[in-house]
OpenMM code with the backbone's topology and positions (N, CA, C; nanometers):
from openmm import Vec3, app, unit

residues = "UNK UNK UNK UNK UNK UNK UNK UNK UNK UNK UNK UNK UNK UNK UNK UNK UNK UNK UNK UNK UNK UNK UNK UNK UNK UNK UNK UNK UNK UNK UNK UNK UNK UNK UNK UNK UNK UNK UNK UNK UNK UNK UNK UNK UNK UNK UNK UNK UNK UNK UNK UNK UNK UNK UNK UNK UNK UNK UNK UNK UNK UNK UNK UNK UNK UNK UNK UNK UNK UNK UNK UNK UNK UNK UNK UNK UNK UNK UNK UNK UNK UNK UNK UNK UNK UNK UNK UNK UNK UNK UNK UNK UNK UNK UNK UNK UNK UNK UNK UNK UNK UNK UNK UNK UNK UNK".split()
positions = [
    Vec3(-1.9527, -0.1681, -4.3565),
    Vec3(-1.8987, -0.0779, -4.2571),
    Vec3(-1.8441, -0.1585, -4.1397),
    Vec3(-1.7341, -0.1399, -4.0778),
    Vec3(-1.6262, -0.1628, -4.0238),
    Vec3(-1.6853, -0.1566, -3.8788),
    Vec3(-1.7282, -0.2416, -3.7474),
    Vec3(-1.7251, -0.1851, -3.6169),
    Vec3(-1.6679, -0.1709, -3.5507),
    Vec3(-1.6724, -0.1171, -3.4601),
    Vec3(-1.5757, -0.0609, -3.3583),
    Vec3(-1.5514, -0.2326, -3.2731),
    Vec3(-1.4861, -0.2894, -3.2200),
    Vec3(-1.5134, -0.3933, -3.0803),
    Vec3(-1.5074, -0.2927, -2.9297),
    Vec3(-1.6035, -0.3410, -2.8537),
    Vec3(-1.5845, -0.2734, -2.6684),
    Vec3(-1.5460, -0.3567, -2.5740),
    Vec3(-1.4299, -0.3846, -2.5080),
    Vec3(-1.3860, -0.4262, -2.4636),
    Vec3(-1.3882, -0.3921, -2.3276),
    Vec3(-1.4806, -0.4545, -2.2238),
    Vec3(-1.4788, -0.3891, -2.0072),
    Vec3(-1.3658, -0.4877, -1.9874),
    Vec3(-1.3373, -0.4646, -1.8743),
    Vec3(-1.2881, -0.5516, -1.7584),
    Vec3(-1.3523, -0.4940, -1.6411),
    Vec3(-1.3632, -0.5540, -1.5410),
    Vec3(-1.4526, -0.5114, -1.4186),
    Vec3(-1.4350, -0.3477, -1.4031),
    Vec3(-1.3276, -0.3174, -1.4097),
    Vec3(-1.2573, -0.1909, -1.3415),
    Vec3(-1.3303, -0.0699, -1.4429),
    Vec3(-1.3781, -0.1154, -1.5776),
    Vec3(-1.4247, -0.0376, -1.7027),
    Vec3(-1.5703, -0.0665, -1.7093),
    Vec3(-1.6065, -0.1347, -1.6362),
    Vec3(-1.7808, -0.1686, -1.6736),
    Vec3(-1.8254, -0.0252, -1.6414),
    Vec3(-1.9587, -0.0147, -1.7262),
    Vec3(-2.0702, 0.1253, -1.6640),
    Vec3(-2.1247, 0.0596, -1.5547),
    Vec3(-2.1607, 0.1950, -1.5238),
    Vec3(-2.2422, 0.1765, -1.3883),
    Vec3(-2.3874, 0.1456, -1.3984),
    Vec3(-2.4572, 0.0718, -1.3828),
    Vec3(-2.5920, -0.0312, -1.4263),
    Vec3(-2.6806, 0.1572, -1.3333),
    Vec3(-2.7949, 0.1880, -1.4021),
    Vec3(-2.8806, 0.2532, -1.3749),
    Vec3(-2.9550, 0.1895, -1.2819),
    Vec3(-3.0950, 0.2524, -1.2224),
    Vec3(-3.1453, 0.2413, -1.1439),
    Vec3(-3.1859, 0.1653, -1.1636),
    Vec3(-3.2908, 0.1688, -1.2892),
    Vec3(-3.3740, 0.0470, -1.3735),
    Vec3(-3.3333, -0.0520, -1.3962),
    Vec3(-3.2007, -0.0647, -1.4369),
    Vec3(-3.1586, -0.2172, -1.4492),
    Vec3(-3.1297, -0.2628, -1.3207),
    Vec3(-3.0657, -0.1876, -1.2231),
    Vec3(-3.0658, -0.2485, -1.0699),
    Vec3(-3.1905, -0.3294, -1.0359),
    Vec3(-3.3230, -0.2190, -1.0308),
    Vec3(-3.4201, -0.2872, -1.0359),
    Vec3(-3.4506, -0.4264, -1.1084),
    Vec3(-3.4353, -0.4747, -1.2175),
    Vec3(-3.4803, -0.5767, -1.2978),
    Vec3(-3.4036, -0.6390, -1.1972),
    Vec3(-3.2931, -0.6546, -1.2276),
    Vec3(-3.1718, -0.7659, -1.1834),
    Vec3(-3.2512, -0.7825, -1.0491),
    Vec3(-3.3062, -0.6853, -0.9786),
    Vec3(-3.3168, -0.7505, -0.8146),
    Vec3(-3.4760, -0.7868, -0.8336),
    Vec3(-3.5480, -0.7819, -0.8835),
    Vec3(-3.6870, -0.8151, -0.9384),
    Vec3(-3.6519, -0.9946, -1.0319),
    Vec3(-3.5607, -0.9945, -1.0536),
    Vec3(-3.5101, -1.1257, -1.1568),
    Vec3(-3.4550, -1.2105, -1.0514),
    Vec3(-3.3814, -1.1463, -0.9564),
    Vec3(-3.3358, -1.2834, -0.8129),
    Vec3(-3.4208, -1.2924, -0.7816),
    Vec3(-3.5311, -1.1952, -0.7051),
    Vec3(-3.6401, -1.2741, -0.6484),
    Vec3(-3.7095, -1.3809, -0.7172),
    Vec3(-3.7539, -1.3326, -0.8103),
    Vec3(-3.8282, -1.4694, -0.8708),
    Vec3(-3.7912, -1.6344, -0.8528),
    Vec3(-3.8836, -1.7099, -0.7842),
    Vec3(-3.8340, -1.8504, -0.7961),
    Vec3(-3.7963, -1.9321, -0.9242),
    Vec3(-3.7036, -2.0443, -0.9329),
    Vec3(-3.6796, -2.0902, -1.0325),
    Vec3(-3.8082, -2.1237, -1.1242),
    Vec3(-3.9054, -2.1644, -1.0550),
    Vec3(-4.0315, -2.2453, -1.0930),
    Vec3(-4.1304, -2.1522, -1.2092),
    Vec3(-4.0530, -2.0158, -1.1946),
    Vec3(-4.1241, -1.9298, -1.2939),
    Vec3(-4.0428, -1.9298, -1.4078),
    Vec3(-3.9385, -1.9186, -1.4210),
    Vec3(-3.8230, -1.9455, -1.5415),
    Vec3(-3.8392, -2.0370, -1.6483),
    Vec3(-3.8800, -1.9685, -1.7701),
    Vec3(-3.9564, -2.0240, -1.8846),
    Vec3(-3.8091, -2.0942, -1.9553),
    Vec3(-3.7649, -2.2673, -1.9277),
    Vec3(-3.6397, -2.2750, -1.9993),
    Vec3(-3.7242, -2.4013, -2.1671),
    Vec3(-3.8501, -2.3580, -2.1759),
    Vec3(-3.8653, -2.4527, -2.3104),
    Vec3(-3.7808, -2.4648, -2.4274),
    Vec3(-3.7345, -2.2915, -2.4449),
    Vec3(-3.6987, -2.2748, -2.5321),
    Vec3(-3.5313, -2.3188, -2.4982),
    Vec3(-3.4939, -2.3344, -2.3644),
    Vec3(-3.3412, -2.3904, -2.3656),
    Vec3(-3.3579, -2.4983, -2.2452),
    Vec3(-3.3735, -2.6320, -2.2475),
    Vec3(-3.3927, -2.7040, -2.1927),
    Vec3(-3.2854, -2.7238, -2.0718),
    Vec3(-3.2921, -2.7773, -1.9592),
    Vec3(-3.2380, -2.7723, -1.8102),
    Vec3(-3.1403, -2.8712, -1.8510),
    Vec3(-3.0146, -2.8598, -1.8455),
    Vec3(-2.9262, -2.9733, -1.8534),
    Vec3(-2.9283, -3.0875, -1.7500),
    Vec3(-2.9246, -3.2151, -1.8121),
    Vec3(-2.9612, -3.3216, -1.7002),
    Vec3(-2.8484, -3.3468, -1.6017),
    Vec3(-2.8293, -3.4296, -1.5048),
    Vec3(-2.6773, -3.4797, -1.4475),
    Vec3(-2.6172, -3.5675, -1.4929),
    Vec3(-2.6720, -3.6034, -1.5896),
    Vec3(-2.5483, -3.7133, -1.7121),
    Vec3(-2.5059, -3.5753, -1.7906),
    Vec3(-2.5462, -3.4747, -1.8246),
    Vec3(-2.5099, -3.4008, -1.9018),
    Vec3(-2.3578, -3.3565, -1.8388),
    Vec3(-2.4258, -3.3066, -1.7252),
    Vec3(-2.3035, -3.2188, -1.6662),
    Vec3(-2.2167, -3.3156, -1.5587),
    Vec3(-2.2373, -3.3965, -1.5335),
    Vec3(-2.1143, -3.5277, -1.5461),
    Vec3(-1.9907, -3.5176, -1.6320),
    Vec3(-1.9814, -3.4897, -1.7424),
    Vec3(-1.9061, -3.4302, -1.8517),
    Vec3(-1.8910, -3.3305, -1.9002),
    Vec3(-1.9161, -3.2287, -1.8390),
    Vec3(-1.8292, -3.0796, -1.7822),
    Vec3(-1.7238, -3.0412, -1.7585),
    Vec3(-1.6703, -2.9534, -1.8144),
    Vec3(-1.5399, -2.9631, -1.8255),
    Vec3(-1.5277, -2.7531, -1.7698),
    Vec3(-1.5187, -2.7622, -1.6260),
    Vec3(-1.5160, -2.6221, -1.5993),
    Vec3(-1.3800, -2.5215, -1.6764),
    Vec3(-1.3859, -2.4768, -1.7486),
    Vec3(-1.2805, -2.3701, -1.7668),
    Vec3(-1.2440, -2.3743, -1.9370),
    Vec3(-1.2545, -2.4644, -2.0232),
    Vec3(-1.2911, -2.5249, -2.1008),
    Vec3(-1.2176, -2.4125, -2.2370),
    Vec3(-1.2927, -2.3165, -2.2380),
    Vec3(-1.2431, -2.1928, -2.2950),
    Vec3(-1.1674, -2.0930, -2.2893),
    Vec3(-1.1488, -2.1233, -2.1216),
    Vec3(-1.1014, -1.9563, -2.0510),
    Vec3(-0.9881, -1.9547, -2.0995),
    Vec3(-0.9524, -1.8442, -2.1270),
    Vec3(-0.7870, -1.8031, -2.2048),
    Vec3(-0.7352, -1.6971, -2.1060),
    Vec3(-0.6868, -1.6975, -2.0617),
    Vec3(-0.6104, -1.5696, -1.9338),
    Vec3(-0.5557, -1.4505, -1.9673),
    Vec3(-0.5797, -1.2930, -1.9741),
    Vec3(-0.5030, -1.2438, -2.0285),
    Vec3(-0.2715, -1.2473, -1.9959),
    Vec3(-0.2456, -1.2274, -2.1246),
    Vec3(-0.1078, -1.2836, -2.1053),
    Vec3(-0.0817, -1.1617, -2.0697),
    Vec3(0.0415, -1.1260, -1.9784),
    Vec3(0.1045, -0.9959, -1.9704),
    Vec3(0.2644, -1.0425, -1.9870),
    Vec3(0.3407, -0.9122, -2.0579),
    Vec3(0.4872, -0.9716, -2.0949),
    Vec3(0.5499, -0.9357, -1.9806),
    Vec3(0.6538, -1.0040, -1.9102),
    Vec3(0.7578, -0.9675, -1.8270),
    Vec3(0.8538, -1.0163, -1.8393),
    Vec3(0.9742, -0.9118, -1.7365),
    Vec3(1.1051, -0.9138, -1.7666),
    Vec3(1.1103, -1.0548, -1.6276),
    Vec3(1.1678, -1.1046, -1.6288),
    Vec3(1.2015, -1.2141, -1.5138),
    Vec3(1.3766, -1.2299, -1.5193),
    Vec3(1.4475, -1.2686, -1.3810),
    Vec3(1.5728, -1.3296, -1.3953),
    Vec3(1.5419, -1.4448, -1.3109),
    Vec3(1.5970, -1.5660, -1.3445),
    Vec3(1.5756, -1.7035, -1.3385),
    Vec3(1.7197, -1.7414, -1.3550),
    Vec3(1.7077, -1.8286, -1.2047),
    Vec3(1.8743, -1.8833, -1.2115),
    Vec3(1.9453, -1.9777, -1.3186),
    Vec3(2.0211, -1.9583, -1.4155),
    Vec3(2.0834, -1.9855, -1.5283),
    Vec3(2.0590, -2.1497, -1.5482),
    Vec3(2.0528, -2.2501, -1.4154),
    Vec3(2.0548, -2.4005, -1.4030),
    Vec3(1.9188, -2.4505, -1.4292),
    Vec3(1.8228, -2.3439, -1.3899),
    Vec3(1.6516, -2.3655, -1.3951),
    Vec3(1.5858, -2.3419, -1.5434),
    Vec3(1.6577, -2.2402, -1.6174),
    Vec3(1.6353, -2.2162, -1.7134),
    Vec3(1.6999, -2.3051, -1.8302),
    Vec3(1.7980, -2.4019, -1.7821),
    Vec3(1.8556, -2.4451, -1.8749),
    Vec3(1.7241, -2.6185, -1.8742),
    Vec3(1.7651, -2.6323, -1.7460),
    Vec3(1.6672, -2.7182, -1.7439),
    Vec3(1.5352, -2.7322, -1.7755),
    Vec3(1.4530, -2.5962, -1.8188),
    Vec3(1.3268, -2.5644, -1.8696),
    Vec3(1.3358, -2.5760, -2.0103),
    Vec3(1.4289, -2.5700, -2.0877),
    Vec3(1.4684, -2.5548, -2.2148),
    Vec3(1.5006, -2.6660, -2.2588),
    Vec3(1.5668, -2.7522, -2.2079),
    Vec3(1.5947, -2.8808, -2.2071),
    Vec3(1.4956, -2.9652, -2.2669),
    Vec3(1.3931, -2.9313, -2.1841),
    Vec3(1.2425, -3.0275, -2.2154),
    Vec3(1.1991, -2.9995, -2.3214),
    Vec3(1.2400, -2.8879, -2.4023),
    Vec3(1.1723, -2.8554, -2.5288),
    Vec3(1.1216, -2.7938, -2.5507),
    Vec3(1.0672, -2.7465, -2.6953),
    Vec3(0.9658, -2.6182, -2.7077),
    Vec3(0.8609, -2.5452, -2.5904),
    Vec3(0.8597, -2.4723, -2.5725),
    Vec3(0.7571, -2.4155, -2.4725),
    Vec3(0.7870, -2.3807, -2.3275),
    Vec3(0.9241, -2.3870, -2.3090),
    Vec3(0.9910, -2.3402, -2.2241),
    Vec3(0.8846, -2.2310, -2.1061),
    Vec3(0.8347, -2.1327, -2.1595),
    Vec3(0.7686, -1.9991, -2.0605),
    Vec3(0.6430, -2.0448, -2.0894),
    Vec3(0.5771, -2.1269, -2.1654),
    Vec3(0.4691, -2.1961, -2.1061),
    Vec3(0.4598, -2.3061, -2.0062),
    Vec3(0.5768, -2.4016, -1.9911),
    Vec3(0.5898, -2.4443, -1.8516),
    Vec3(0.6255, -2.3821, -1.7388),
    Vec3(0.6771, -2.2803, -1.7316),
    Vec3(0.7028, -2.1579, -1.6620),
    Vec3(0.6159, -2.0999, -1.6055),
    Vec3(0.4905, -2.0869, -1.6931),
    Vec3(0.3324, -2.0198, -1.6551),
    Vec3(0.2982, -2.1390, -1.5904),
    Vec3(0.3023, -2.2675, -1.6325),
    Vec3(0.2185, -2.4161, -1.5632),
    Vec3(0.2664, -2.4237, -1.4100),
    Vec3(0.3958, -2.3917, -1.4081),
    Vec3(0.4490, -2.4659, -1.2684),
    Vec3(0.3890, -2.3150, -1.1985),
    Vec3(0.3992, -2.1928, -1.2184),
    Vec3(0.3547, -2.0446, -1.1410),
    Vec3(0.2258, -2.0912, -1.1431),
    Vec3(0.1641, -2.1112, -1.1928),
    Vec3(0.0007, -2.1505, -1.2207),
    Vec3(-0.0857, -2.2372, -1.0759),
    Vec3(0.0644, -2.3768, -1.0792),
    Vec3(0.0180, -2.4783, -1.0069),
    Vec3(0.0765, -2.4271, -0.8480),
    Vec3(0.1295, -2.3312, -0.8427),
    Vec3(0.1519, -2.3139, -0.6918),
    Vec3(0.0903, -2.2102, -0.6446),
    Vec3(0.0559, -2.1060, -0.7463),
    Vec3(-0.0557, -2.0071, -0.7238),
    Vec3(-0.1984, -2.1310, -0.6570),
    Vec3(-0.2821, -2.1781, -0.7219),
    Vec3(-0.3691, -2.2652, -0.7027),
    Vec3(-0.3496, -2.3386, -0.5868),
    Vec3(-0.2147, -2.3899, -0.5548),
    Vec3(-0.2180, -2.4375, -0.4565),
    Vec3(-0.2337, -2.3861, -0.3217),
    Vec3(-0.1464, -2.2208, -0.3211),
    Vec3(-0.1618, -2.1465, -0.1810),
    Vec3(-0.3150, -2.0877, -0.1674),
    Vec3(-0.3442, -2.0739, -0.2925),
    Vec3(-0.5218, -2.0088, -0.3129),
    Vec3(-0.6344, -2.1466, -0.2341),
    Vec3(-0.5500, -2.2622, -0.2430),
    Vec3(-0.6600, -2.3837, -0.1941),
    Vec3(-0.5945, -2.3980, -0.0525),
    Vec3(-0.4676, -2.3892, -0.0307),
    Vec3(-0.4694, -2.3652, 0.1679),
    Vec3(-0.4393, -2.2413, 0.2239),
    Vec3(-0.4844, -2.1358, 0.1547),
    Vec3(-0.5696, -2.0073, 0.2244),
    Vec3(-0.4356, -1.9341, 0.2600),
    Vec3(-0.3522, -1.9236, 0.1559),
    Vec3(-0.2087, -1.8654, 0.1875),
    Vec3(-0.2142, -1.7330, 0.1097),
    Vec3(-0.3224, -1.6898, 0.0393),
    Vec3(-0.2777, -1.5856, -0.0308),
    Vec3(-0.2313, -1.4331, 0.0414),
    Vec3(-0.1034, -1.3935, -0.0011),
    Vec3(-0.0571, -1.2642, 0.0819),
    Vec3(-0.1498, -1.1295, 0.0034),
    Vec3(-0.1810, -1.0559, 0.0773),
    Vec3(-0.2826, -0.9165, 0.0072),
    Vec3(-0.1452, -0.8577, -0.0012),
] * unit.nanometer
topology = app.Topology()
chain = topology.addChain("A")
for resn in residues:
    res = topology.addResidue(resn, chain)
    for name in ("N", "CA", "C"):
        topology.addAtom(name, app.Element.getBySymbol(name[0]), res)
């Protein structure tokens, strides 16, 4: 038999009941020192020295219409396959950049 998949995004999550509110705020309090990790051992700092944050994350893609001045686009194409994935890299790297000197417009 066939399952269904459930798919949230923040905007779709349920609303956590009382009881689980409770746990969750009964689970921060607790100090680390009670946290049984035998069964998954504490990663060391040689471990996570070699961490690689983001590693998996895949972004959802959304399609859009764009117009792009005819000289920019030729020159994106130029470089070769993957044209609107360098397109996403360079939007990517200046997003990140105004997000790191506190430029973002609401």
């Amino acid at each position: 038999m066939k399952k269904k998949m459930v798919r949230y995004t923040l905007e779709t999550l349920p609303e956590l009941t009382k009881a689980q509110r409770a746990n969750l705020k009964a689970l921060a309090a607790r100090p680390d020192s009670e946290i049984d990790t035998s069964d998954i051992p504490e990663l060391t700092d040689e471990q996570w020295k070699h961490a690689v944050r983001g590693r998996f994350y895949r972004p959802v893609k959304r399609q859009i219409t764009a117009r792009v001045d005819a000289d920019v686009l030729d020159w994106l194409k130029r470089q070769g396959k993957g044209y609107q994935s360098r397109i996403n890299a360079i939007l990517r790297r200046e997003m990140l950049e105004a997000l790191k000197a506190g430029k973002e417009v609401a």
